[in-house]
N, C-alpha and C positions, 0 to 999 in steps of 0.2 A: 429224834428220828428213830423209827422203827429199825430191828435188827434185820440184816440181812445186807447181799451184795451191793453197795451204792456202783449206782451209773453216772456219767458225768456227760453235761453236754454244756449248753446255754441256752438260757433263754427265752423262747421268741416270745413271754410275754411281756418282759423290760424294755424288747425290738420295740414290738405295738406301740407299748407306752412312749418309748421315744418320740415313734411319730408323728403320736399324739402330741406331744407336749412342745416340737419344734413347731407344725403347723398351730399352734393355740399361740407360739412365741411371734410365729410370724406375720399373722390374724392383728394382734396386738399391737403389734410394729405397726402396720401398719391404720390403724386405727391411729395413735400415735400420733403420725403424720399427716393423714389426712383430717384429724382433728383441728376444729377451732377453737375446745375448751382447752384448759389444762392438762397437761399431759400425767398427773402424778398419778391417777387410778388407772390405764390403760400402760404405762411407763412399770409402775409396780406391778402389773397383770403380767406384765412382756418377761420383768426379770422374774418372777414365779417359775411361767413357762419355760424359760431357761434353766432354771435351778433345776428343775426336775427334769428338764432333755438331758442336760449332762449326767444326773446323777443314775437316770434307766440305762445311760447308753453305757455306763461306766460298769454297770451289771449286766448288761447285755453282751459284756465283750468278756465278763470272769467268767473262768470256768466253775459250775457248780453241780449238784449232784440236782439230779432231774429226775431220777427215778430210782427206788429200791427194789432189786429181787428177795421176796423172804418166801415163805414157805406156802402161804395162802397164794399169792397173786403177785403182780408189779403195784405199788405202794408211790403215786405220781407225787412229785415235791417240784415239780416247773408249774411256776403263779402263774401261768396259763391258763393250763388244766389242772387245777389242781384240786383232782376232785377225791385223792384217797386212796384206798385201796381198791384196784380192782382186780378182784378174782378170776381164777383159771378160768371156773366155767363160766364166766359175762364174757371171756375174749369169742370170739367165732373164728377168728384169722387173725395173723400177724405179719405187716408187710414192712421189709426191710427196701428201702432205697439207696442204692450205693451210687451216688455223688461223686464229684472232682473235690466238691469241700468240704462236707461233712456229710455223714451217711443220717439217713432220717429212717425211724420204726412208728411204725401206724398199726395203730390197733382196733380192728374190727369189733364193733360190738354186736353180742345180739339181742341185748334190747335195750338201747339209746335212749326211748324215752325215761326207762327210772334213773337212767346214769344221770342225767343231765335231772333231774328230780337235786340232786345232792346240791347243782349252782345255787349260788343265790339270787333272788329274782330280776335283780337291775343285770345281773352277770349274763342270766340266762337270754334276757331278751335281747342284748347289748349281740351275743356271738349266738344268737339264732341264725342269720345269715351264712355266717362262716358254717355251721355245723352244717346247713345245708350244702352247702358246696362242696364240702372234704366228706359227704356220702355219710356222715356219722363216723368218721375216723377222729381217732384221736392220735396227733402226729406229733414227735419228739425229734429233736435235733440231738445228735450226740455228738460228743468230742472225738472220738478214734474208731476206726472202724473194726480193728482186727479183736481185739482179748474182748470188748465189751459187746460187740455185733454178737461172739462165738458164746457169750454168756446167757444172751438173750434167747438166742438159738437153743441153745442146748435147755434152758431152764424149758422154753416152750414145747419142744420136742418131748421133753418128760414128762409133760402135765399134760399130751396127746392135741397140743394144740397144732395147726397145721399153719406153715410160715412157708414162705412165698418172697426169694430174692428177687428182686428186679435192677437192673443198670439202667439210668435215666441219662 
């Protein structure tokens, strides 16, 4: 891991995963059932899907570091987005959402298509939809809102980037 401030959140792309992998489990199930063959190829599909709902959702609930502040840029380590380093000057804006349960930072880019250049191509097509909907943010769930919100703040505010509280 790169030097610099770690931020701490979880997740949402062990969430996704999740949900992927209970609906794949319950798909399966029910193939399973409604099957007249043997059930051993669709039965070993179901517990796979299983294996791996428990095992995202079990990382989806630890807290881990999701993002570094170091000297260039915010440095993204949530399997989400995990596209790297992204520098002061690619941010355009930084939106902070303060929550009842965790505060979420969204970062504006200004130009979204070389960012997304860095996915890999099954990655890219797969969250083509999402990047359209979230406008080309790239959005972070954090663990606490006060000492790491004020870090984000203040790193941004020194690189001249301009950040934008909202209450949802």
């Amino acid at each position: 891991m790169e030097e610099g401030t770690p931020i701490y959140g979880h997740s949402r792309g062990y969430r996704m995963l999740s949900a992927v992998a209970l609906a794949g489990a319950l798909l399966s199930i029910a193939t399973v059932i409604n099957s007249s063959r043997p059930p051993l190829l669709f039965g070993t599909v179901a517990l796979a899907f299983g294996a791996l709902f428990f095992f995202s959702w079990y990382q989806a609930a630890r807290r881990s570091v999701v993002m570094t502040i170091g000297d260039e840029g915010f440095a993204l380590c949530d399997p989400a987005v995990a596209l790297g380093l992204l520098r002061f000057e690619d941010i355009q804006e930084i939106r902070i959402y303060a929550t009842l349960d965790r505060p979420r930072v969204a970062f504006q880019i200004r130009e979204p298509g070389a960012l997304r250049c860095r996915e890999p191509l099954l990655l890219r097509l797969a969250l083509c939809p999402v990047w359209a909907v979230r406008r080309y943010q790239i959005v972070l769930e954090l663990d606490r809102f006060n000492d790491q919100i004020m870090a984000v703040k203040t790193t941004a505010l020194k690189a001249g980037i301009p950040v934008v509280s909202e209450l949802v």
